[in-house]
Backbone as JSON, one array per atom type, in Angstrom:
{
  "sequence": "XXXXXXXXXXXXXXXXXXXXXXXXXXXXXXXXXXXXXXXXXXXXXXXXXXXXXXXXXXXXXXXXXXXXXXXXXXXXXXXXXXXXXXXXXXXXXXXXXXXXXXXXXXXXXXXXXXXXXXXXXXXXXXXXXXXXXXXXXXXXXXXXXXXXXXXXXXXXXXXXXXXXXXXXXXXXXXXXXXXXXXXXXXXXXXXXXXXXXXXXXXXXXXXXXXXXXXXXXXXXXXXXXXXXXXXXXXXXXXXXXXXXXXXXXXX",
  "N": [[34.88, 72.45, -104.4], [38.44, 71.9, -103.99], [40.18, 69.13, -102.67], [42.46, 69.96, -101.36], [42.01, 72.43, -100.78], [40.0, 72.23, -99.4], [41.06, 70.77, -97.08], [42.33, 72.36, -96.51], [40.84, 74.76, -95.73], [39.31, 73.52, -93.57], [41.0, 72.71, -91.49], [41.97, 75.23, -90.68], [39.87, 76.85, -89.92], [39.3, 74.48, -87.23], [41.91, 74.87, -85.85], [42.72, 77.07, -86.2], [40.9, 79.37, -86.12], [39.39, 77.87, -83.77], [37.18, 76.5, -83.32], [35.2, 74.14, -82.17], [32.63, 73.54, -83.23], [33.53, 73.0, -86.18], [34.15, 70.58, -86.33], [31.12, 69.28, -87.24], [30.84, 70.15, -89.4], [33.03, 69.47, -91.26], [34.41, 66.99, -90.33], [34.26, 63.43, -90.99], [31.8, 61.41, -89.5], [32.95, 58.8, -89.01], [35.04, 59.46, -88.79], [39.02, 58.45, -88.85], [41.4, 58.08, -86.33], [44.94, 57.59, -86.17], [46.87, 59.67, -84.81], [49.77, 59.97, -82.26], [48.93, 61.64, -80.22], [45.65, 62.03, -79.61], [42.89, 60.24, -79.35], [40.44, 57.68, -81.23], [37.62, 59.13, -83.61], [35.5, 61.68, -84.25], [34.78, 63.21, -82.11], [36.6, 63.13, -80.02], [38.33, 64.44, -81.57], [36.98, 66.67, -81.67], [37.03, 67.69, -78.7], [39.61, 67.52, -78.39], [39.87, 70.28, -79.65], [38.45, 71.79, -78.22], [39.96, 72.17, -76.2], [42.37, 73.69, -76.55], [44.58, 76.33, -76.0], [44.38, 79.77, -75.53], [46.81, 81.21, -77.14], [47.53, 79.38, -78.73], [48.46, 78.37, -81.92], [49.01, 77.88, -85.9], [51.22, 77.69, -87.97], [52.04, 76.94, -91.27], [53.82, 75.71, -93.65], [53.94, 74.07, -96.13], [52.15, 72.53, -98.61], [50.85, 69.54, -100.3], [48.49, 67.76, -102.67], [47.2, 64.49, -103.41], [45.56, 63.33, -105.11], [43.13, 61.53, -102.93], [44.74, 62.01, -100.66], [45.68, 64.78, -98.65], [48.55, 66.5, -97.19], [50.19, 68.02, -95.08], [52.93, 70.52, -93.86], [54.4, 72.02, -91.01], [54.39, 74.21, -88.34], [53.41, 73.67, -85.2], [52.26, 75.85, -82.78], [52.0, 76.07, -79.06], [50.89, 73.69, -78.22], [52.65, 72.51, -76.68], [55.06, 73.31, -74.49], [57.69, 73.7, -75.99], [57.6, 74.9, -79.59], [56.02, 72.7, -82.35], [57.45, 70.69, -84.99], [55.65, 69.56, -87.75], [53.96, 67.12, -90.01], [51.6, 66.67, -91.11], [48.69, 64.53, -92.19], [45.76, 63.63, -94.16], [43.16, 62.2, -95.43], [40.63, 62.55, -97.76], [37.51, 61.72, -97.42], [33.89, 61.68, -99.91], [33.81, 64.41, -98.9], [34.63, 64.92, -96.37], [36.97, 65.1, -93.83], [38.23, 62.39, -93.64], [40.1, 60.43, -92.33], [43.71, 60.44, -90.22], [46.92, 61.15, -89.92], [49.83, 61.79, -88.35], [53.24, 63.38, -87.45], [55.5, 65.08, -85.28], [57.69, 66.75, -84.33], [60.08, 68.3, -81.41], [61.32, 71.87, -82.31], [64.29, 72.94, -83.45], [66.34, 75.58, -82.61], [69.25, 75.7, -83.7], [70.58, 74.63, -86.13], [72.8, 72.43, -88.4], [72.88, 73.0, -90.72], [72.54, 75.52, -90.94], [69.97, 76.04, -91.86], [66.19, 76.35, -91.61], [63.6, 73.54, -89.9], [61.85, 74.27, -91.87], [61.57, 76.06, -93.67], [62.49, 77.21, -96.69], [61.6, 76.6, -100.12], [58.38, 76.31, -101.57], [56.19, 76.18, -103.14], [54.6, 74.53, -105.5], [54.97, 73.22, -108.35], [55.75, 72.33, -111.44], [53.74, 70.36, -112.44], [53.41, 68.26, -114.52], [54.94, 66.69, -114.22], [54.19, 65.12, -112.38], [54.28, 62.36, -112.15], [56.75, 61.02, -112.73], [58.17, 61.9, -110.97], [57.48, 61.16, -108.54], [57.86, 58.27, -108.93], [60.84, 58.37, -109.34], [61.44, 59.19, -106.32], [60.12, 57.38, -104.68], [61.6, 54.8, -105.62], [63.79, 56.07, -104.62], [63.38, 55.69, -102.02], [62.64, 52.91, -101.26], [65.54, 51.75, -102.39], [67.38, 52.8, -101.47], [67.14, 54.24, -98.6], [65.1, 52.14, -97.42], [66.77, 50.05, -98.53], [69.23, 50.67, -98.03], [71.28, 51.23, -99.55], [73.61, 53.0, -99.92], [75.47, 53.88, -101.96], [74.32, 54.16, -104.03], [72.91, 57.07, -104.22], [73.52, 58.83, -105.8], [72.49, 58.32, -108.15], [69.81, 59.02, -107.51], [69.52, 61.55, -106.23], [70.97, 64.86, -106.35], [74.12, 65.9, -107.37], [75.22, 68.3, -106.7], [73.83, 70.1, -105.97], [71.76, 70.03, -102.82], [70.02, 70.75, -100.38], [69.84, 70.83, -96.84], [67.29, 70.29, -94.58], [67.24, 68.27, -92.01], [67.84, 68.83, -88.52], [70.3, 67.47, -87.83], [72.1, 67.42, -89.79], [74.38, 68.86, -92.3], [74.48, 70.73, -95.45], [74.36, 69.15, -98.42], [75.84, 65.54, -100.02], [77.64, 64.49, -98.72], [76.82, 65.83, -96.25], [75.21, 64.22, -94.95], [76.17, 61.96, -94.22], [78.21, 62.99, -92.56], [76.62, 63.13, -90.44], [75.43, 61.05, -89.73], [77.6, 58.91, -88.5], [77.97, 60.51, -86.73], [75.37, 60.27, -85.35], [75.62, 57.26, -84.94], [77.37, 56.9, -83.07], [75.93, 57.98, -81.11], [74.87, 55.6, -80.73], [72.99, 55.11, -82.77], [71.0, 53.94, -85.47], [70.2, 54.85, -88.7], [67.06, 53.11, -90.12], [65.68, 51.97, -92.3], [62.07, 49.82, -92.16], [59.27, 49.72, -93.56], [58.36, 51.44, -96.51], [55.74, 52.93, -96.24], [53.68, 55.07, -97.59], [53.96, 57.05, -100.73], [53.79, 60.35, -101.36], [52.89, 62.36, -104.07], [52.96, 65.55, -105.86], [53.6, 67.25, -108.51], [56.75, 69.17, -107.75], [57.02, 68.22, -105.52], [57.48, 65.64, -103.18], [56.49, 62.62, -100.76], [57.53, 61.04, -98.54], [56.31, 58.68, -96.37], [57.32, 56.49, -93.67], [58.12, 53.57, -91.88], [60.75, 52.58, -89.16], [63.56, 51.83, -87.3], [65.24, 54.06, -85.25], [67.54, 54.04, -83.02], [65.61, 53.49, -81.97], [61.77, 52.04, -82.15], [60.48, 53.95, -85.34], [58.33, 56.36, -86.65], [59.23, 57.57, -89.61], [59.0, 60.76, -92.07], [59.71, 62.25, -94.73], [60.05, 64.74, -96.7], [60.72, 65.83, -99.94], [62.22, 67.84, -102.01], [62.19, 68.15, -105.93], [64.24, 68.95, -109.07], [64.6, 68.86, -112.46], [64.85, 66.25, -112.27], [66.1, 65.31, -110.39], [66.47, 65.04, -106.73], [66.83, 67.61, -104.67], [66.28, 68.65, -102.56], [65.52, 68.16, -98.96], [63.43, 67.8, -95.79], [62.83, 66.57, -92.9], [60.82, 64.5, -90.21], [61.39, 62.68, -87.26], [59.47, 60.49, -85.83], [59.54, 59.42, -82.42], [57.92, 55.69, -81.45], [55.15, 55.64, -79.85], [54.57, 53.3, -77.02], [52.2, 52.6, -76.21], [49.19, 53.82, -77.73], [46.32, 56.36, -78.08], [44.53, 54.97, -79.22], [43.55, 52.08, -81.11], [44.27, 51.97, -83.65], [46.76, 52.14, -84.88], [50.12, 53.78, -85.78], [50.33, 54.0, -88.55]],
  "CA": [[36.13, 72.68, -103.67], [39.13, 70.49, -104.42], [40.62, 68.42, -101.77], [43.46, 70.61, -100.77], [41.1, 73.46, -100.29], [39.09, 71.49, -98.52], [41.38, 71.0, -95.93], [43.05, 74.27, -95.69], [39.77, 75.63, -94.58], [38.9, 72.67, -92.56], [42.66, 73.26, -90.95], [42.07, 76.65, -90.65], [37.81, 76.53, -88.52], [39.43, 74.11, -86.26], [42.97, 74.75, -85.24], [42.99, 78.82, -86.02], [39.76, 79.75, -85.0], [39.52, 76.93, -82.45], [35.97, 76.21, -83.47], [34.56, 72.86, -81.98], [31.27, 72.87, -84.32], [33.92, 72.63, -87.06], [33.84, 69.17, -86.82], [30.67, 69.0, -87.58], [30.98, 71.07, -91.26], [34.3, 68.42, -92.26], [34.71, 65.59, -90.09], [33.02, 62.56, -91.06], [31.3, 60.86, -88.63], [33.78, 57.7, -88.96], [36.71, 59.44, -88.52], [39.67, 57.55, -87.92], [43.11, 58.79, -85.66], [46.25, 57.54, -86.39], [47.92, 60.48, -84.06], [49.2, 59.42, -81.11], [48.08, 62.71, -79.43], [44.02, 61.79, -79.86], [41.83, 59.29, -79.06], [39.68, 57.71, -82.26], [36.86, 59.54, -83.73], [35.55, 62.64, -84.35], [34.45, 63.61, -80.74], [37.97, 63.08, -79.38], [38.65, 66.02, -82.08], [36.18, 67.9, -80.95], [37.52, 67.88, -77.46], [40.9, 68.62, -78.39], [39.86, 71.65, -80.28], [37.87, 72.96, -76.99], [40.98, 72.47, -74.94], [43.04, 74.44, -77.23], [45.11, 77.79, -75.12], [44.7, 80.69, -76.58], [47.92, 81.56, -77.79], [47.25, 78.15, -79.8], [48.3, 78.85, -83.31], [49.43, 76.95, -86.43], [52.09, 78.19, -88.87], [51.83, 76.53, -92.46], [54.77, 75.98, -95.08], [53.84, 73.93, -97.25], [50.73, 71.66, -99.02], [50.94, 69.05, -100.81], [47.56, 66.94, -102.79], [47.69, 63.47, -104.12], [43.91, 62.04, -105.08], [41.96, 61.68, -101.46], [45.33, 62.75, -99.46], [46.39, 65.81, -98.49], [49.62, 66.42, -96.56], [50.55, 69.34, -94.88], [54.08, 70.47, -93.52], [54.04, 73.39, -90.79], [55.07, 74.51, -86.74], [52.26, 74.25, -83.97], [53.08, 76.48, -80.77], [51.35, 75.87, -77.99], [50.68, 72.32, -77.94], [53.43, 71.95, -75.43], [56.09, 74.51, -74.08], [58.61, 74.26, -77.64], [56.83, 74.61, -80.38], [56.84, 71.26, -82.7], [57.39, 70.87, -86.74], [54.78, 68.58, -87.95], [53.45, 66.66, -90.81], [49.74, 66.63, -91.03], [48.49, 63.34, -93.3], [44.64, 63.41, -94.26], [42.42, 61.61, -96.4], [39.46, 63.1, -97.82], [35.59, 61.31, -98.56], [33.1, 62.63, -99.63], [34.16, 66.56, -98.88], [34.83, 65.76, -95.2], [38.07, 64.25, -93.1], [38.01, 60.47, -93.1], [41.92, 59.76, -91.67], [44.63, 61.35, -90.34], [48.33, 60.19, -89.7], [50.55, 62.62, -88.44], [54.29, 63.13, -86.93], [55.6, 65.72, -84.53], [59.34, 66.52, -82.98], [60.13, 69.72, -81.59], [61.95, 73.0, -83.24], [65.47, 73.29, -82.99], [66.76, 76.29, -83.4], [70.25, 75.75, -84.08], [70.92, 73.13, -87.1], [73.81, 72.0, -89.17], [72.89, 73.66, -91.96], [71.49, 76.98, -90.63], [68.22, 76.22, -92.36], [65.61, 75.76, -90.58], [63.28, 72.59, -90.27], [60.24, 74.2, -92.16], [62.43, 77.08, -94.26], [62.6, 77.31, -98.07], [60.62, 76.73, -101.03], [57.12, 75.91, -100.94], [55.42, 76.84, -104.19], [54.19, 73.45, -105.88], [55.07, 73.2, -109.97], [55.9, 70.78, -112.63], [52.47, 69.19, -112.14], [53.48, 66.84, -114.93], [56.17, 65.84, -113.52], [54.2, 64.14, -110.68], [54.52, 60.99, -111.85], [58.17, 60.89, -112.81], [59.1, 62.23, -109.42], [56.89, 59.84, -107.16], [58.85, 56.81, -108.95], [62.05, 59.09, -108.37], [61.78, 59.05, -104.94], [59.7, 55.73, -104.61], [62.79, 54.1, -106.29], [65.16, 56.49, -103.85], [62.89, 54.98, -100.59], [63.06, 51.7, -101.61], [66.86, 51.26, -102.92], [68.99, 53.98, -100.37], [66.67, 54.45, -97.71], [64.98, 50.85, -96.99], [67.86, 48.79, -98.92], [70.38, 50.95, -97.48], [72.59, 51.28, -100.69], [74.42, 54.48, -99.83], [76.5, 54.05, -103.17], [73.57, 54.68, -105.28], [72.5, 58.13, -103.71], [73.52, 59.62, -106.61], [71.44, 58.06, -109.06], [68.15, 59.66, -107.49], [69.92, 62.81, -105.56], [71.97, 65.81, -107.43], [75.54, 66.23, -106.46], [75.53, 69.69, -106.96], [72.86, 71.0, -104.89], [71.34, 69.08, -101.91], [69.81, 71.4, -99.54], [69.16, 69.69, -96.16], [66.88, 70.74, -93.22], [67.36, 67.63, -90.96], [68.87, 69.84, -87.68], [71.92, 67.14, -87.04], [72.8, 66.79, -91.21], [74.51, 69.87, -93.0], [74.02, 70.43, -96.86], [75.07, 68.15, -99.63], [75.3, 64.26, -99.37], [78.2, 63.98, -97.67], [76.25, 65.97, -94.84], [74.21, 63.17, -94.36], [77.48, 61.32, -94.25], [78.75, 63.2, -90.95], [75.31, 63.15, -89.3], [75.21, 59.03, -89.6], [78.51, 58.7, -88.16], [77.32, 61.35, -85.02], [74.43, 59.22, -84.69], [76.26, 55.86, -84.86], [78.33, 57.35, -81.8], [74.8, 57.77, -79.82], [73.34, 54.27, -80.72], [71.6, 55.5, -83.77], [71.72, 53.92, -87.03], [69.43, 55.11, -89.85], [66.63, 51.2, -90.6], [63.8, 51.61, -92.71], [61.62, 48.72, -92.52], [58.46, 49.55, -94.58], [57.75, 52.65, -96.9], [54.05, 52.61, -96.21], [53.23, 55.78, -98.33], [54.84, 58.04, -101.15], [52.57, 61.17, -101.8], [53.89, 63.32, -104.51], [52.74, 67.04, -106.26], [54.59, 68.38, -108.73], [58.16, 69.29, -107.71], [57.51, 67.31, -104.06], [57.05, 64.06, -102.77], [56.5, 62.54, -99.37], [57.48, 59.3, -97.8], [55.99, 58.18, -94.9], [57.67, 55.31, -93.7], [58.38, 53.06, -90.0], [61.7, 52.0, -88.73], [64.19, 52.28, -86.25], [66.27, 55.12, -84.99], [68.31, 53.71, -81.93], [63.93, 53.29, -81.13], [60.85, 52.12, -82.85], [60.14, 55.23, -85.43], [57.66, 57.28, -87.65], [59.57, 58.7, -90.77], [58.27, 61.37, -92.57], [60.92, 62.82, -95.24], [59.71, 65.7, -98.05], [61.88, 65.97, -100.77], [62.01, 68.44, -103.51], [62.83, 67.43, -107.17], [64.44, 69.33, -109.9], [65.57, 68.15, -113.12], [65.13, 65.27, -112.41], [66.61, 65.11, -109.42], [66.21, 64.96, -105.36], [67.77, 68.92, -104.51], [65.78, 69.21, -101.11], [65.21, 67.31, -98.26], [63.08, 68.57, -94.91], [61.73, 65.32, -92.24], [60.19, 64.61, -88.85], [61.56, 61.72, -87.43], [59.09, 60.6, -84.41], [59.94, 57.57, -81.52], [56.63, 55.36, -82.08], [54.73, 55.2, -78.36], [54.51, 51.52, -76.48], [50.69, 53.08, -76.14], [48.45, 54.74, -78.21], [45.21, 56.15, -77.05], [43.41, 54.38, -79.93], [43.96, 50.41, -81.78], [44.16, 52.39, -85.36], [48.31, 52.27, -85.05], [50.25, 55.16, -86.35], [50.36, 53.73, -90.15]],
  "C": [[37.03, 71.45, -103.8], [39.72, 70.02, -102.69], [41.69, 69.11, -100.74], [42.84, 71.54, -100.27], [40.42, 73.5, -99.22], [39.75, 71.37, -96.75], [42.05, 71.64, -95.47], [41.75, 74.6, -95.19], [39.55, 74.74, -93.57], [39.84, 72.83, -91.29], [42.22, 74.39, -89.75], [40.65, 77.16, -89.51], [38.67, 75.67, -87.52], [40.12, 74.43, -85.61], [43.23, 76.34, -85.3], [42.4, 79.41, -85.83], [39.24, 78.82, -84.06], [38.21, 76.88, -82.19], [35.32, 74.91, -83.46], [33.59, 72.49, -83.32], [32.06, 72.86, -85.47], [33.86, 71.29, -87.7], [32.84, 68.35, -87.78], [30.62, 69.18, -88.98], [32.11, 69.66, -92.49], [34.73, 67.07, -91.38], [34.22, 64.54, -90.38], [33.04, 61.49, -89.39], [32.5, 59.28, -88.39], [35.38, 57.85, -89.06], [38.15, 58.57, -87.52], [41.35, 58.22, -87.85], [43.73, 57.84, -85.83], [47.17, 58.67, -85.43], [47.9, 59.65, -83.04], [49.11, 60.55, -79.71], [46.57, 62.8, -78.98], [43.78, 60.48, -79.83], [41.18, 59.19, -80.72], [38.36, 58.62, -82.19], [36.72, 61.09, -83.66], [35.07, 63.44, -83.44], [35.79, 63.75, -79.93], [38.15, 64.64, -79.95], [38.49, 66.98, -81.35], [36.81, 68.38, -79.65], [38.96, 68.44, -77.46], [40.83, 70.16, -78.63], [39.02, 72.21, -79.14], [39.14, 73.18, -76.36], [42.2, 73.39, -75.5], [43.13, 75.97, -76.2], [44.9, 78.6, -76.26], [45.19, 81.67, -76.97], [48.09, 80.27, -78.88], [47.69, 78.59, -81.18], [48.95, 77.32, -84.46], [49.94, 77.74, -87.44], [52.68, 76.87, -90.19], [53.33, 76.65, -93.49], [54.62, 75.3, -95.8], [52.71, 72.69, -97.42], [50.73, 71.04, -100.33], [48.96, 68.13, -101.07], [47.33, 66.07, -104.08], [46.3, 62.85, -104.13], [43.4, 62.61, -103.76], [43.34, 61.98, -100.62], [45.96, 63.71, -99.69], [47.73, 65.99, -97.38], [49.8, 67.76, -96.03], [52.21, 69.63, -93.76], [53.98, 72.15, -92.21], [54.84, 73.02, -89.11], [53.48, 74.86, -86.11], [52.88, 75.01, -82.7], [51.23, 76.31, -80.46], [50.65, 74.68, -77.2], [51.19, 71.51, -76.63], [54.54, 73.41, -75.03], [57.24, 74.82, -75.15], [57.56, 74.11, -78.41], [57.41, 73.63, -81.37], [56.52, 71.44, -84.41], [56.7, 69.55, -86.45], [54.22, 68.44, -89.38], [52.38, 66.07, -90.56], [49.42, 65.65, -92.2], [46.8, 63.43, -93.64], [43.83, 62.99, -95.19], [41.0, 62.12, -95.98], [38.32, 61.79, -98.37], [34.88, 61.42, -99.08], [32.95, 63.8, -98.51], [34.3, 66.52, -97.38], [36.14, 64.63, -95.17], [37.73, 62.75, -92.7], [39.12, 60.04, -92.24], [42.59, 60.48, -91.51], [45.92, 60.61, -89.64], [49.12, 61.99, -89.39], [51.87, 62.51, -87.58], [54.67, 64.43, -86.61], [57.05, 65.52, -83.95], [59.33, 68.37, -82.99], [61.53, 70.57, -82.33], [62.7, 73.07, -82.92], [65.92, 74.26, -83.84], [68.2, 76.45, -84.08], [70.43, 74.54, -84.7], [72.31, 73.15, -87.64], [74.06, 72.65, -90.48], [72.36, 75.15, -92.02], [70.43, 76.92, -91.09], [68.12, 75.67, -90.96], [64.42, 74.52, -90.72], [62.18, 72.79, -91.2], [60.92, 75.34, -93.44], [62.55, 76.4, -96.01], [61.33, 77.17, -99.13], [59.65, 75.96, -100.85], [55.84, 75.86, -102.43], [55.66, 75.12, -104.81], [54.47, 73.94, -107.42], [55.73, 72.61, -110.78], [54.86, 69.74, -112.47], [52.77, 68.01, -113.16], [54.41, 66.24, -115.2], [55.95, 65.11, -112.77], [54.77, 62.95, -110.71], [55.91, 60.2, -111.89], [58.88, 61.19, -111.35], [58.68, 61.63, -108.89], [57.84, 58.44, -107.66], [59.86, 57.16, -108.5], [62.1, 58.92, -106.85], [60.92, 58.01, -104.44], [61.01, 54.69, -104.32], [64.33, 54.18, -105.03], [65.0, 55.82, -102.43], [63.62, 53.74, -100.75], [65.14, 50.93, -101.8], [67.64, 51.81, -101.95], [68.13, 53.98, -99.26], [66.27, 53.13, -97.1], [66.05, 50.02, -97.42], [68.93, 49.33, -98.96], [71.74, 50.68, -98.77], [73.01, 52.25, -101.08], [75.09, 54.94, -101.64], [74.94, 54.82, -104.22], [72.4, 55.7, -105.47], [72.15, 59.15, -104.99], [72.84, 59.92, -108.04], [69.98, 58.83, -108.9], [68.78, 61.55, -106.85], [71.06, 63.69, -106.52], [73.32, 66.01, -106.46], [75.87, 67.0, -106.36], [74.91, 70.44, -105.68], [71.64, 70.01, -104.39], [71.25, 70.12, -100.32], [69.06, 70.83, -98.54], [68.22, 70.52, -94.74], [66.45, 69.48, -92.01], [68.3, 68.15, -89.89], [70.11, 69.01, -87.88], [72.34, 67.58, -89.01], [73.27, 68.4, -91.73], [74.43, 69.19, -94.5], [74.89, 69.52, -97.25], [75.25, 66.7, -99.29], [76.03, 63.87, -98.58], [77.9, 64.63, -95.75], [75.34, 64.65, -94.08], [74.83, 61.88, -93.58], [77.59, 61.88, -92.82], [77.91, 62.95, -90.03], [75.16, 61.77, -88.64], [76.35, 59.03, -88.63], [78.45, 59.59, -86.33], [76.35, 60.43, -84.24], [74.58, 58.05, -84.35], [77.02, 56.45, -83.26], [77.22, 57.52, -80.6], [74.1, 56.47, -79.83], [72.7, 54.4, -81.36], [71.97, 55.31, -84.88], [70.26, 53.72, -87.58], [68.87, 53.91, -90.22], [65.49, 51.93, -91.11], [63.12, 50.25, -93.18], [60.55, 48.79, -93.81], [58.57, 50.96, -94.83], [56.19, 52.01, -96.85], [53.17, 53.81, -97.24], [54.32, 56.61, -99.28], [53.66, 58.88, -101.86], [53.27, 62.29, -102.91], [52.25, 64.26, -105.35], [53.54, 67.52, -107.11], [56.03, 68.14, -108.64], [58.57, 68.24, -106.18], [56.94, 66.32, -103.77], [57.52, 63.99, -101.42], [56.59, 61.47, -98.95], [57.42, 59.5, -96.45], [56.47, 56.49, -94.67], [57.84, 54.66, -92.12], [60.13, 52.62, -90.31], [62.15, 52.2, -87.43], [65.25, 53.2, -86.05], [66.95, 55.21, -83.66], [66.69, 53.03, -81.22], [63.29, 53.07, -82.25], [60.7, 53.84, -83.64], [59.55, 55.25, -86.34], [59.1, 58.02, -88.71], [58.84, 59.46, -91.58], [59.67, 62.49, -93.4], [59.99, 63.34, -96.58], [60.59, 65.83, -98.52], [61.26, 66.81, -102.31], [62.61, 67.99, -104.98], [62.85, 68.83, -107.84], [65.15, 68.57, -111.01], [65.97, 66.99, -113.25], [65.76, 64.5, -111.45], [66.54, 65.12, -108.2], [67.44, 66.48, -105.09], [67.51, 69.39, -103.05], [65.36, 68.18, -100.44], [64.86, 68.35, -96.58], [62.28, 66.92, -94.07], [61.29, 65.74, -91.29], [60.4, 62.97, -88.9], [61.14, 61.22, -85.57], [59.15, 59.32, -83.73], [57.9, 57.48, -81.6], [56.61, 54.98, -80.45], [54.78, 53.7, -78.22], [52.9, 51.63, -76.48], [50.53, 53.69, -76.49], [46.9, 55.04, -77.59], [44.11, 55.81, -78.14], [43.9, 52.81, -80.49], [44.33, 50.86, -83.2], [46.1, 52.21, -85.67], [48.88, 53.42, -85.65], [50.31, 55.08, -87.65], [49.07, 53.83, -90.17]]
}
């Protein structure tokens, strides 16, 4: 079973049949949290997955797998009273769950762009393209996103077609343009300090990164490539607690 497989079913025993002894089948014993929903270890799990309501569900759009991590993009209901878009991070070990990193904001239904935060294509292909697109948007983290050099958007992003599902931003780049300028008006200007990961697949890639967003924050920005180009963009952009209920941090 390959890695992605691995943790779609693993996914799928804990959180959709809400099966405690799952743990035992894929967690490894040294599992380590990064959420800051869970406690470390793979007993914390366990406990979440008993306390699970059941109307609990988990709705899936898309799966990304890079070596030992898998990524996953999707909507939990029932976690809390909205249901929340989330990026699921996990590193595999030997065939069970060693790590997990994940980020969480809830569903808005009314965006900027009428998409919605989880909406469009999903289907993984140009596998050998991976590596051309992870520098692509490596390159795009690094230079426009951490070194904030708006001008040279266009070098990694298409000017044609730039389909956005961040709720405040409508399409194309100058949506991203009005959204900054909204957010500058609440105290919120766009800082990335570190990219700490870029996971790419194919046509998509994933930066996980920290900064600030008027607050300490989790970034988590998927981006589709065509051609050579950045054509899609879908994040989760979460305030980083003052307390976690483990020492593992959210990186």
């Amino acid at each position: 079973m390959n890695n992605k497989d691995l943790v779609l079913k693993a996914v799928s025993e804990l959180f959709g049949d809400k099966d405690p002894s799952a743990v035992d089948r894929w967690v490894s014993p040294a599992f380590r949290q990064h959420s800051a929903l869970v406690a470390d270890g793979p007993e914390a799990l366990r406990e979440l997955v008993s306390s699970l309501s059941a109307d609990f569900r988990y709705e899936g759009a898309r799966v990304i797998a890079d070596g030992d991590l898998v990524a996953l993009h999707g909507v939990y209901y029932g976690f809390g009273p909205a249901p929340l878009v989330a990026f699921d991070l996990f590193r595999v070990e030997g065939g069970k769950l060693a790590e997990h990193w994940d980020a969480l904001v809830p569903v808005v239904k009314e965006t900027a762009s009428g998409r919605s935060q989880t909406d469009g294509p999903s289907e993984v292909s140009d596998l050998e393209s991976t590596e051309a697109n992870r520098k692509l948007v490596a390159g795009y983290a690094e230079k426009v996103l951490k070194g904030a050099d708006y001008s040279a958007s266009t070098d990694y992003t298409s000017a044609e077609t730039y389909h956005q599902h961040n709720p405040d931003a409508g399409d194309g780049l100058s949506g991203f343009g009005v959204a900054a300028a909204k957010w500058a008006e609440q105290g919120k200007t766009v800082v990335y300090k570190t990219i700490h990961k870029v996971i790419a697949e194919g046509n998509f890639a994933l930066v996980q990164a920290e900064g600030v967003f008027g607050e300490p924050v989790a970034y988590y920005d998927l981006f589709r490539i065509a051609d050579g180009k950045i054509v899609e963009h879908w994040d989760v952009i979460q305030e980083i607690p003052v307390e976690l209920p483990h020492s593992n941090g959210l990186f």
